[in-house]
PDB file with SEQRES, HELIX, SHEET and CRYST1 records, atoms N, CA, C and O in Angstrom:
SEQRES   1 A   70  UNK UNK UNK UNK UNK UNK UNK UNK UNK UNK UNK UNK UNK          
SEQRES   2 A   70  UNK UNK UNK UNK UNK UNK UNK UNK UNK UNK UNK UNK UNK          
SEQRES   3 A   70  UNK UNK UNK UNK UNK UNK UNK UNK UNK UNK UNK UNK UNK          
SEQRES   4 A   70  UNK UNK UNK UNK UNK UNK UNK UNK UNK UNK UNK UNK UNK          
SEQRES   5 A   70  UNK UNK UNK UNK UNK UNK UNK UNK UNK UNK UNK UNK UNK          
SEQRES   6 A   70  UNK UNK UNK UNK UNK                                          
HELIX    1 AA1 UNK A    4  UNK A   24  1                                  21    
HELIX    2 AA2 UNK A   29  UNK A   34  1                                   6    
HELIX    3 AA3 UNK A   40  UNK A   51  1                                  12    
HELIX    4 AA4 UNK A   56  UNK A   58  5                                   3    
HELIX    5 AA5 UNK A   59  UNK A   68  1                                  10    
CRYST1    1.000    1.000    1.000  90.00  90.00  90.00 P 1           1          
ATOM      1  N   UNK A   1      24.329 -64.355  -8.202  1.00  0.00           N  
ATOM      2  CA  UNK A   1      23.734 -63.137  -7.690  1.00  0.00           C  
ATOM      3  C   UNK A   1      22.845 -62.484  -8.748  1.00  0.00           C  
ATOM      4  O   UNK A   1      21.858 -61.839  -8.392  1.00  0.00           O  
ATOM      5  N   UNK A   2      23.222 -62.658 -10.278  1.00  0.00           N  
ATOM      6  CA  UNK A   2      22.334 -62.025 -11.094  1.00  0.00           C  
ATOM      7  C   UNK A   2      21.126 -62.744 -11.527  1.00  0.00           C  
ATOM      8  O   UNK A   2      20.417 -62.225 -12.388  1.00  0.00           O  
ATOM      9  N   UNK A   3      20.785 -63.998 -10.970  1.00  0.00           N  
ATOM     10  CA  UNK A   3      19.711 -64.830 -11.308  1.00  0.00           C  
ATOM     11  C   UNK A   3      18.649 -64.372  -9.974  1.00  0.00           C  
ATOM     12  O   UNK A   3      17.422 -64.364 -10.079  1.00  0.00           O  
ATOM     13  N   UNK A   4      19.371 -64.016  -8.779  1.00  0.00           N  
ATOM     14  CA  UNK A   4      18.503 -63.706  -7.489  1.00  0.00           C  
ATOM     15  C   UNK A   4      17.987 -62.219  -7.783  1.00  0.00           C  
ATOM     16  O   UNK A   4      16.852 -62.073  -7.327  1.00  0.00           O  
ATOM     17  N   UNK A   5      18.548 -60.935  -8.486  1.00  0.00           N  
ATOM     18  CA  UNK A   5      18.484 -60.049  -9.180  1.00  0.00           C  
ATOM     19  C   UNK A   5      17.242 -60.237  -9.877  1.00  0.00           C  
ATOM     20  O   UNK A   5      16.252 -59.507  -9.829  1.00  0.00           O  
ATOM     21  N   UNK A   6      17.347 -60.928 -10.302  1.00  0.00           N  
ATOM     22  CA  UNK A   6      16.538 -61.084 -11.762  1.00  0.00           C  
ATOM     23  C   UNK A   6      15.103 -61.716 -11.103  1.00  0.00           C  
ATOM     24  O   UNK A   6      14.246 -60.881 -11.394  1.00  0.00           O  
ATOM     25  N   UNK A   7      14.698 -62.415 -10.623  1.00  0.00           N  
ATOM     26  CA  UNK A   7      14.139 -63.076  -9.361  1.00  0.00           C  
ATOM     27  C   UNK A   7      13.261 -62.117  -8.737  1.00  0.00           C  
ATOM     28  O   UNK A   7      12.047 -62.020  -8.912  1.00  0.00           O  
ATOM     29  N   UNK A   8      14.136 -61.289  -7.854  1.00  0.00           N  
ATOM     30  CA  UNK A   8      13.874 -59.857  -7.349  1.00  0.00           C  
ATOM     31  C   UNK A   8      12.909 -58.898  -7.830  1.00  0.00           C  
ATOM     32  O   UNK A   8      11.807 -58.574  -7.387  1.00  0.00           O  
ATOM     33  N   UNK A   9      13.739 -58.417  -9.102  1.00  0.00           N  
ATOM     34  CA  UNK A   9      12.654 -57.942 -10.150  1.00  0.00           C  
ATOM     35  C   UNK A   9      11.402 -58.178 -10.176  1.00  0.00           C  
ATOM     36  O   UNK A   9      10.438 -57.583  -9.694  1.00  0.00           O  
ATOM     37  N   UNK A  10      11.586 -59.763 -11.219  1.00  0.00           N  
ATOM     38  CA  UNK A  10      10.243 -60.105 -11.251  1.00  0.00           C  
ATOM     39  C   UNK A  10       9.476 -60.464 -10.205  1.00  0.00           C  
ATOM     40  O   UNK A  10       8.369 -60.604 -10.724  1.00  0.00           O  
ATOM     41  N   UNK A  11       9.384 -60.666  -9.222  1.00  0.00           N  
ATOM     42  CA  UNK A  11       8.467 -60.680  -8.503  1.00  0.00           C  
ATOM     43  C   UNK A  11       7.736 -59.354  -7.764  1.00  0.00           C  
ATOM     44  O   UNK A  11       6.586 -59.376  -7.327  1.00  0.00           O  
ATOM     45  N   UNK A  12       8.979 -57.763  -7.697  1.00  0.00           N  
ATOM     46  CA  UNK A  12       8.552 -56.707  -7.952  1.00  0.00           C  
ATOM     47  C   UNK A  12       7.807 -56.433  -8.977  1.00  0.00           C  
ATOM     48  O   UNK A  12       7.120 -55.417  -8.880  1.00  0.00           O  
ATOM     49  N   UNK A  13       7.747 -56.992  -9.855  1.00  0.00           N  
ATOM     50  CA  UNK A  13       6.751 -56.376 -10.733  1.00  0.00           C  
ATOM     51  C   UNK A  13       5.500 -56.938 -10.666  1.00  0.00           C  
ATOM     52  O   UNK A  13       4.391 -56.412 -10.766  1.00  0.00           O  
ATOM     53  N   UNK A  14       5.857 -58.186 -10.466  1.00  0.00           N  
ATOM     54  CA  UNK A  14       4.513 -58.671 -10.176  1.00  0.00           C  
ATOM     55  C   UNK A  14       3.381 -58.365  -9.337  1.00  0.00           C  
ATOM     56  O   UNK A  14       2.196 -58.398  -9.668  1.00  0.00           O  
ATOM     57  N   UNK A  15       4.053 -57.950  -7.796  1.00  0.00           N  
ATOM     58  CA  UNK A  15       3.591 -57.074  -6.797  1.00  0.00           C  
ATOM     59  C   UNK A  15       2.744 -55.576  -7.348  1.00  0.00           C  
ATOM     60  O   UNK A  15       1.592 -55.253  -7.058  1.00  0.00           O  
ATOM     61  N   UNK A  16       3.709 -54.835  -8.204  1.00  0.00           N  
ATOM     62  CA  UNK A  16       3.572 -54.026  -8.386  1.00  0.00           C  
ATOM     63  C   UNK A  16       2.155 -54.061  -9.433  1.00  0.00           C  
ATOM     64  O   UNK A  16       1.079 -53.522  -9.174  1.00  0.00           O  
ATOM     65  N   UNK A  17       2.385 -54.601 -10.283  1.00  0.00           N  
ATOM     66  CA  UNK A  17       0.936 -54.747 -11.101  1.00  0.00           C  
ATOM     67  C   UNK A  17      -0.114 -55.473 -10.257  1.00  0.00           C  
ATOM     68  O   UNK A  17      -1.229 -55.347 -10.765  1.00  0.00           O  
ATOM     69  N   UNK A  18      -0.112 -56.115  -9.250  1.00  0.00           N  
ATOM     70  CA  UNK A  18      -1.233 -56.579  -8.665  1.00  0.00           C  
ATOM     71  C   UNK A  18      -1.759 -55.165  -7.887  1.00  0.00           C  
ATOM     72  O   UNK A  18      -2.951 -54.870  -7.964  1.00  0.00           O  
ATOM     73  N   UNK A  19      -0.944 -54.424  -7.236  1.00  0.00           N  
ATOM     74  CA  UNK A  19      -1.654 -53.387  -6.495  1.00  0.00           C  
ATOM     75  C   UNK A  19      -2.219 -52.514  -7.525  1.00  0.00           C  
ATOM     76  O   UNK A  19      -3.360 -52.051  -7.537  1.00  0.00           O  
ATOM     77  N   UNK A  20      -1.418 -52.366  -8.270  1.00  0.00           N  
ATOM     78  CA  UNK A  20      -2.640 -51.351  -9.875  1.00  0.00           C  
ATOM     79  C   UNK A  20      -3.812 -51.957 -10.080  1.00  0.00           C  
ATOM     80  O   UNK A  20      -4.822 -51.254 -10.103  1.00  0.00           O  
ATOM     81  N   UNK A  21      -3.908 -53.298 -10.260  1.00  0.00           N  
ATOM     82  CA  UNK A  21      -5.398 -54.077 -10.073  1.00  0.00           C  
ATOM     83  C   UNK A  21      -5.839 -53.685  -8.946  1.00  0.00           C  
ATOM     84  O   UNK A  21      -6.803 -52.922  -9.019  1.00  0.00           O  
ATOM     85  N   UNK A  22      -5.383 -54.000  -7.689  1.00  0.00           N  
ATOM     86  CA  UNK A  22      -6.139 -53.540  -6.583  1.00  0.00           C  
ATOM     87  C   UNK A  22      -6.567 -51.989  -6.311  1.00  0.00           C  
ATOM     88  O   UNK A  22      -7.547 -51.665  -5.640  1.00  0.00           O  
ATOM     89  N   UNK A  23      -5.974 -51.394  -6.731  1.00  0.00           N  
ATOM     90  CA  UNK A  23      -6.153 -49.841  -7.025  1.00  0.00           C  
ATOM     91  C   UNK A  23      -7.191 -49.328  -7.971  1.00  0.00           C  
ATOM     92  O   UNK A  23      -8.221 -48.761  -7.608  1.00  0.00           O  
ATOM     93  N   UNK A  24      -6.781 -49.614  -9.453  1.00  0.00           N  
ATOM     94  CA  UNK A  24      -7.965 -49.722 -10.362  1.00  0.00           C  
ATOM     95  C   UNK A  24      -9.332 -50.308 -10.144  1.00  0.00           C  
ATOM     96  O   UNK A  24     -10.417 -49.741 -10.019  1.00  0.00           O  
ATOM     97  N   UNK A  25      -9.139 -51.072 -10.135  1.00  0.00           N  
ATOM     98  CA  UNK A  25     -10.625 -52.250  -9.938  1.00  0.00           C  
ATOM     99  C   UNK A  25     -10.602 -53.437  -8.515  1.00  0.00           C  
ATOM    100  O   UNK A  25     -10.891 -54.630  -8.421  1.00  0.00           O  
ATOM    101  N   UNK A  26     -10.237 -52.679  -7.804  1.00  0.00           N  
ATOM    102  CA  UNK A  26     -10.459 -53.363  -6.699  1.00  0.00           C  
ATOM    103  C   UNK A  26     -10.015 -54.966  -6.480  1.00  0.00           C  
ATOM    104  O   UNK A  26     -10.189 -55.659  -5.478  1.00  0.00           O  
ATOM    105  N   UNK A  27      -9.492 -55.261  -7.535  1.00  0.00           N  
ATOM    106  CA  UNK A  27      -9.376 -56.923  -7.472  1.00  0.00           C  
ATOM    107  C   UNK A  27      -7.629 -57.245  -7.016  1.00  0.00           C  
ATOM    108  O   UNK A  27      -6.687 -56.505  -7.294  1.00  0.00           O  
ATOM    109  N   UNK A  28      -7.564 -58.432  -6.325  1.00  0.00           N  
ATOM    110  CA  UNK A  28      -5.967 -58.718  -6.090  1.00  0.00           C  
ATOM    111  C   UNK A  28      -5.890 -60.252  -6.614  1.00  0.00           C  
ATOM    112  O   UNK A  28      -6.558 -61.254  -6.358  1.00  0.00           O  
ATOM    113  N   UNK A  29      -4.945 -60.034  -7.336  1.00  0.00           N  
ATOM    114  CA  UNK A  29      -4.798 -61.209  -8.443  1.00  0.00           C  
ATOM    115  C   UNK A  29      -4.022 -62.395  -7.792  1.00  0.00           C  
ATOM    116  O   UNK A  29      -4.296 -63.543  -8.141  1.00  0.00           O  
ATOM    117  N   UNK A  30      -2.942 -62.121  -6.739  1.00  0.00           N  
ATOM    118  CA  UNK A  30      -2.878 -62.716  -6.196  1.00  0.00           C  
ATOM    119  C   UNK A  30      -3.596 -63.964  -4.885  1.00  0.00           C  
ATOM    120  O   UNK A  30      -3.350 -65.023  -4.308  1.00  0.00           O  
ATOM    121  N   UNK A  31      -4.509 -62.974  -4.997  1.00  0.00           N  
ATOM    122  CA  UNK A  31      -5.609 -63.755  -3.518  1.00  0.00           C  
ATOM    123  C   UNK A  31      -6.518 -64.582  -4.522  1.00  0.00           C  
ATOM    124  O   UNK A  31      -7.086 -65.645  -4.272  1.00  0.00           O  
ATOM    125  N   UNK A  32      -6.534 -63.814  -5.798  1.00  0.00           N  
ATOM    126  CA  UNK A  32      -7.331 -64.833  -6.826  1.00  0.00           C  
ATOM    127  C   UNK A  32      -7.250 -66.258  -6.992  1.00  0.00           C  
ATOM    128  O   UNK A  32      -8.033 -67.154  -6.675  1.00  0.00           O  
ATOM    129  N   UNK A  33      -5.945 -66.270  -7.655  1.00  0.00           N  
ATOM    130  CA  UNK A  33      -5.546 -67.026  -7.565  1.00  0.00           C  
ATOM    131  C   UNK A  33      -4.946 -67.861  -7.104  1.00  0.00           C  
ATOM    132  O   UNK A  33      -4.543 -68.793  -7.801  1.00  0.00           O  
ATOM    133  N   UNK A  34      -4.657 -67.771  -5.551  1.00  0.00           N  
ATOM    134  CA  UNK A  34      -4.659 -68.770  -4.478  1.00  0.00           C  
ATOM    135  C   UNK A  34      -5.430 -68.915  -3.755  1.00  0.00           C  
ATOM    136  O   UNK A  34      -5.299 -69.598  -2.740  1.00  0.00           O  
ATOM    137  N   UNK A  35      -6.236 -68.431  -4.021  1.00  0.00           N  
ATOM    138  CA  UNK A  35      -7.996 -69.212  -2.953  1.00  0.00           C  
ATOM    139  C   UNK A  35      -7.899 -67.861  -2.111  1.00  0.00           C  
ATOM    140  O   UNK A  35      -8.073 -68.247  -0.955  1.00  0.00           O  
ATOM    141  N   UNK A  36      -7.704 -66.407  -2.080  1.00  0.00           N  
ATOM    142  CA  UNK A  36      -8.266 -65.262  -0.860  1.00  0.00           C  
ATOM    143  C   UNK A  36      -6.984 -65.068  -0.501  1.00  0.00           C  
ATOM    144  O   UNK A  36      -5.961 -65.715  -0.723  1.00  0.00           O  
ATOM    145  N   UNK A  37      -7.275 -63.733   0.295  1.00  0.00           N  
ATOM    146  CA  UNK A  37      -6.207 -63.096   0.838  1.00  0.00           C  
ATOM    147  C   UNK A  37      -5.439 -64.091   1.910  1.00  0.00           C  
ATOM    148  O   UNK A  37      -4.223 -64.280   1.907  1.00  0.00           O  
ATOM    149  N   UNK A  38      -6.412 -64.713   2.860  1.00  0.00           N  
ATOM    150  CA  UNK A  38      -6.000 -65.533   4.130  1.00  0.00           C  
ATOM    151  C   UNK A  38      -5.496 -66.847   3.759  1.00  0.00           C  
ATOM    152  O   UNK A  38      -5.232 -67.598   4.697  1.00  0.00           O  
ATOM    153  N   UNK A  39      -5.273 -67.361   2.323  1.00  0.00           N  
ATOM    154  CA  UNK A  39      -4.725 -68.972   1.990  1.00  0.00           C  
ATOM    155  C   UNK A  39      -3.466 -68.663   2.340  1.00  0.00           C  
ATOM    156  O   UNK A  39      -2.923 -67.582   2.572  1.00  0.00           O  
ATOM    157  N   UNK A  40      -3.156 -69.564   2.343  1.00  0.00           N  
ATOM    158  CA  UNK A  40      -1.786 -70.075   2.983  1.00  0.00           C  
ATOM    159  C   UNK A  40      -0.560 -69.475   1.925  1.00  0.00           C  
ATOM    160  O   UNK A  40       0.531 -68.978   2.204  1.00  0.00           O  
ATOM    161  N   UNK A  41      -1.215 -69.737   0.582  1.00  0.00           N  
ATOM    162  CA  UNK A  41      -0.013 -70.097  -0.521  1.00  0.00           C  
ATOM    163  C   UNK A  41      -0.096 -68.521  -0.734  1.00  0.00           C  
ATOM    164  O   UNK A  41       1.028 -68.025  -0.805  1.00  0.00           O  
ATOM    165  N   UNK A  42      -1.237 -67.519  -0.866  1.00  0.00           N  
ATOM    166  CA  UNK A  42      -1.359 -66.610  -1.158  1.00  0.00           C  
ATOM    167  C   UNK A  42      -0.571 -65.862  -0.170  1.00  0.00           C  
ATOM    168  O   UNK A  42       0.023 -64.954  -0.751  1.00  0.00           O  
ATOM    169  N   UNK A  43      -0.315 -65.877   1.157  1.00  0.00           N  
ATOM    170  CA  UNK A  43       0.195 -65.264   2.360  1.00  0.00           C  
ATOM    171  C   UNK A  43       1.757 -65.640   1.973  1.00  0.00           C  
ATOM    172  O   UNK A  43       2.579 -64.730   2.070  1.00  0.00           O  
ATOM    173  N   UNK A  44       2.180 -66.887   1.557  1.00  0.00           N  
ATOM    174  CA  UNK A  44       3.605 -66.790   1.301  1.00  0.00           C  
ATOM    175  C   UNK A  44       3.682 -65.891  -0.091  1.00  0.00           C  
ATOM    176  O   UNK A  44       4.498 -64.971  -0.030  1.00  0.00           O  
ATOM    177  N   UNK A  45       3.181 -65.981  -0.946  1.00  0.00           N  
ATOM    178  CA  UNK A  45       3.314 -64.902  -2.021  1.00  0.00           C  
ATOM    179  C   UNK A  45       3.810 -63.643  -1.737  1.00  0.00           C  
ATOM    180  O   UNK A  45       4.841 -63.222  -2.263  1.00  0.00           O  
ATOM    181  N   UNK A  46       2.971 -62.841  -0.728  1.00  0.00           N  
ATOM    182  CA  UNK A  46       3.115 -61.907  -0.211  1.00  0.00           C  
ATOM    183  C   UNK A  46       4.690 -61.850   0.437  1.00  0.00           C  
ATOM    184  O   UNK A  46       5.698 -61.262   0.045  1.00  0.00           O  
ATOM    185  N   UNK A  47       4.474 -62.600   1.437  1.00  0.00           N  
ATOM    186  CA  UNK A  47       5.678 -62.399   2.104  1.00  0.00           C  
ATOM    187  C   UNK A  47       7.027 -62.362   1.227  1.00  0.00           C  
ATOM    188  O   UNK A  47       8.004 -61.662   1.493  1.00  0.00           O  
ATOM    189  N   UNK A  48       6.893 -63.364  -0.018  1.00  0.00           N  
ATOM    190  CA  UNK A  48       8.383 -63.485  -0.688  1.00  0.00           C  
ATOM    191  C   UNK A  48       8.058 -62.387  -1.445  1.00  0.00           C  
ATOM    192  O   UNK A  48       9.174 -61.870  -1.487  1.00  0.00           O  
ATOM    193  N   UNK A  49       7.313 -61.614  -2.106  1.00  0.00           N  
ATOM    194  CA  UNK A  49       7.473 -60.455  -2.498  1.00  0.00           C  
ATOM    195  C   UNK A  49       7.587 -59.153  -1.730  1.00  0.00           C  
ATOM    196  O   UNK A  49       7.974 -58.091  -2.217  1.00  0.00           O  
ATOM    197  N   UNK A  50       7.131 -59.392  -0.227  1.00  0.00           N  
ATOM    198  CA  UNK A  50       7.844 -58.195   0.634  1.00  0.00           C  
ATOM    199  C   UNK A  50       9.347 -58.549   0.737  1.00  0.00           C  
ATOM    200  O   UNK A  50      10.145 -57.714   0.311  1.00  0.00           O  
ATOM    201  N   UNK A  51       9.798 -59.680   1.249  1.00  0.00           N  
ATOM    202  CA  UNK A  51      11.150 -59.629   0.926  1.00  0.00           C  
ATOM    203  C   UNK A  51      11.848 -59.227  -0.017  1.00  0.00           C  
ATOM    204  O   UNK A  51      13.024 -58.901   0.147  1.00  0.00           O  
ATOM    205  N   UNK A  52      11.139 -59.177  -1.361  1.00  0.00           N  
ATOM    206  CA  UNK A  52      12.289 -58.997  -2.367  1.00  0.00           C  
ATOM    207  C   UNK A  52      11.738 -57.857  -2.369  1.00  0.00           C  
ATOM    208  O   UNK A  52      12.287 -57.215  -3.264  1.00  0.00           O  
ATOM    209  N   UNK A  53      10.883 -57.181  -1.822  1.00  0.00           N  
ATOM    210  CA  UNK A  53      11.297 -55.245  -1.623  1.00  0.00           C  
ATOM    211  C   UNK A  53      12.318 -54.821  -0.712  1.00  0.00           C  
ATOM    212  O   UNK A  53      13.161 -53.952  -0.937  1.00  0.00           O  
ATOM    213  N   UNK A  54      12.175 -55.518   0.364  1.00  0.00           N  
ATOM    214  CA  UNK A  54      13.177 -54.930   1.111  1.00  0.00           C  
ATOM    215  C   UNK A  54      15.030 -55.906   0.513  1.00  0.00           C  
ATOM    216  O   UNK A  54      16.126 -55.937   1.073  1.00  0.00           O  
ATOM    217  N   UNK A  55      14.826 -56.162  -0.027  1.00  0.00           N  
ATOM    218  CA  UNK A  55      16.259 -56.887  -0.762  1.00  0.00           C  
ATOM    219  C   UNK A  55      16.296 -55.783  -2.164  1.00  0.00           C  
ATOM    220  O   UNK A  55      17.377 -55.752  -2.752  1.00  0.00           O  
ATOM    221  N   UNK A  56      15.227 -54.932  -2.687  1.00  0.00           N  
ATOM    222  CA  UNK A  56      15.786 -54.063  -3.611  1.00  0.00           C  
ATOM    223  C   UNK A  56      16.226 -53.058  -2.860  1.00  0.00           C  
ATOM    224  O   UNK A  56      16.600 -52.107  -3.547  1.00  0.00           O  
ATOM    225  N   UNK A  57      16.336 -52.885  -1.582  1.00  0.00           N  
ATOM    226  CA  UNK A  57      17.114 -51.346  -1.382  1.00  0.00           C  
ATOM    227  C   UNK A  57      18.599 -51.319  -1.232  1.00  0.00           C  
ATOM    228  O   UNK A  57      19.243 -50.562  -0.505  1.00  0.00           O  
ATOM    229  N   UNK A  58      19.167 -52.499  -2.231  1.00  0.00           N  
ATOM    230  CA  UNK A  58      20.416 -52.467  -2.377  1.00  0.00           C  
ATOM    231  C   UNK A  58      20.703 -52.021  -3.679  1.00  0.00           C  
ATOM    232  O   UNK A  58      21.790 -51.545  -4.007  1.00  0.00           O  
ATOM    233  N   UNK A  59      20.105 -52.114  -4.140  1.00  0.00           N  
ATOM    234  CA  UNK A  59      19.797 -51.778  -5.842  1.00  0.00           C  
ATOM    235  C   UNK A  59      19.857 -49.576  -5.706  1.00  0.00           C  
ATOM    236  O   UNK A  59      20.034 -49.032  -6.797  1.00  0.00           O  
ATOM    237  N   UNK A  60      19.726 -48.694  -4.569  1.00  0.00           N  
ATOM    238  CA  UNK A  60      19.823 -47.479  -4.394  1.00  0.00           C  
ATOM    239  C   UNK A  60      21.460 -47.747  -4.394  1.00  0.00           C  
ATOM    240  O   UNK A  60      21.770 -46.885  -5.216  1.00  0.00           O  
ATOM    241  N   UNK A  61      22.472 -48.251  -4.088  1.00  0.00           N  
ATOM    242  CA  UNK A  61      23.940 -47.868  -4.418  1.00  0.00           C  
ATOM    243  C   UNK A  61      24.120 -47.918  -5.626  1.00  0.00           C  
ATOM    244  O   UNK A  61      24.676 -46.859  -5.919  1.00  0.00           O  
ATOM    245  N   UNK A  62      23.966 -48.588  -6.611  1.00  0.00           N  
ATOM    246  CA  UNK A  62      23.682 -48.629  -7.637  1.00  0.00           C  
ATOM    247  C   UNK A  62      23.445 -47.472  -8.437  1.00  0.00           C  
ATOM    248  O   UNK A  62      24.320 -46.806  -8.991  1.00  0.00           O  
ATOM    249  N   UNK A  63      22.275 -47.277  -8.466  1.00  0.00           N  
ATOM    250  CA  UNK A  63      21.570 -45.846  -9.067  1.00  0.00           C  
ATOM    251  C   UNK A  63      21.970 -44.576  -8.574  1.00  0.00           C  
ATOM    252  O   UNK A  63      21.696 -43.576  -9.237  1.00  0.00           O  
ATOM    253  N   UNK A  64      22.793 -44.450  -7.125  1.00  0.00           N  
ATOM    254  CA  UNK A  64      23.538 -43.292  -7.228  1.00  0.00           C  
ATOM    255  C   UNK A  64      24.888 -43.141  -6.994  1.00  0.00           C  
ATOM    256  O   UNK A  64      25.364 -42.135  -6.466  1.00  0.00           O  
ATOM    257  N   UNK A  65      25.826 -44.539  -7.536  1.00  0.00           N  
ATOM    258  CA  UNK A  65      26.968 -44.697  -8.100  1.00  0.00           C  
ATOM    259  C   UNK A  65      26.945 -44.015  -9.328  1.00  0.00           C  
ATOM    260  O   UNK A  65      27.765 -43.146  -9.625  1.00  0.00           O  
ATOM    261  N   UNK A  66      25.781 -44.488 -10.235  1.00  0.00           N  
ATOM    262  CA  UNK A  66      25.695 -43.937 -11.782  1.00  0.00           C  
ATOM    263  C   UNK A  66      25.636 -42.832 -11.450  1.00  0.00           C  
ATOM    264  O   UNK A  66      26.711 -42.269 -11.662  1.00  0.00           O  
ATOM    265  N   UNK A  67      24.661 -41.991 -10.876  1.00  0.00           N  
ATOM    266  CA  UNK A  67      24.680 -40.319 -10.991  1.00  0.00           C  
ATOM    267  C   UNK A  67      25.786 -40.130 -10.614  1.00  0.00           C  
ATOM    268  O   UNK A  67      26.368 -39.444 -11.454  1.00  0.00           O  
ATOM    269  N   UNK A  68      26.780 -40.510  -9.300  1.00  0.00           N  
ATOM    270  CA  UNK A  68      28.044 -39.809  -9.384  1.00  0.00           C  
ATOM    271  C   UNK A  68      29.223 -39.367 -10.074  1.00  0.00           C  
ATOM    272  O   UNK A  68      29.959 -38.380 -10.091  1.00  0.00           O  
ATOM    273  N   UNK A  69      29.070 -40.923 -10.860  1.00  0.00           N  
ATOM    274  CA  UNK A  69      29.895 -41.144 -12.071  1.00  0.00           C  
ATOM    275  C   UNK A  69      29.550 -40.228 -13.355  1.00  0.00           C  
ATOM    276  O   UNK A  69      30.381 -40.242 -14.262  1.00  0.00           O  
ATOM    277  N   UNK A  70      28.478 -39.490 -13.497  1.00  0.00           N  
ATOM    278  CA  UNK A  70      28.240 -38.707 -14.711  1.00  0.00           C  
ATOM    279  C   UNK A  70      28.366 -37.202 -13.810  1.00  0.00           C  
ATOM    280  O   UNK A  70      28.236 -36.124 -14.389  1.00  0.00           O  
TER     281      UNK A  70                                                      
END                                                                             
């Protein structure tokens, strides 16, 4: 479970810094580098990084276990 965690993460972040590119300077690093938004490989990118957003909203019990606990 802590390797799928970890997994999770990084590919949140990865997401996450591509939309700052897309935000900043208009560019998506992902579509870059799989041939455009509409390639195939680039569209699964996406998708496994929307999944692992909606797989971090388990990660909120977590963060307000800790606040309860203090």
């Amino acid at each position: 479970m802590k390797t799928l965690n970890i997994v999770a993460l990084a590919l949140l972040i990865v997401g996450g810094l591509n939309w700052l590119l897309v935000g900043l300077f208009q560019y998506d690093l992902v579509a870059g580098i799989f041939g455009g938004q509409d390639a195939t490989l680039a569209r699964i990118i996406y998708v496994i990084v929307g999944i692992c957003a909606i797989y971090a909203f388990k990660f909120f019990g977590d963060v307000t276990e800790d606040e309860v606990a203090r």
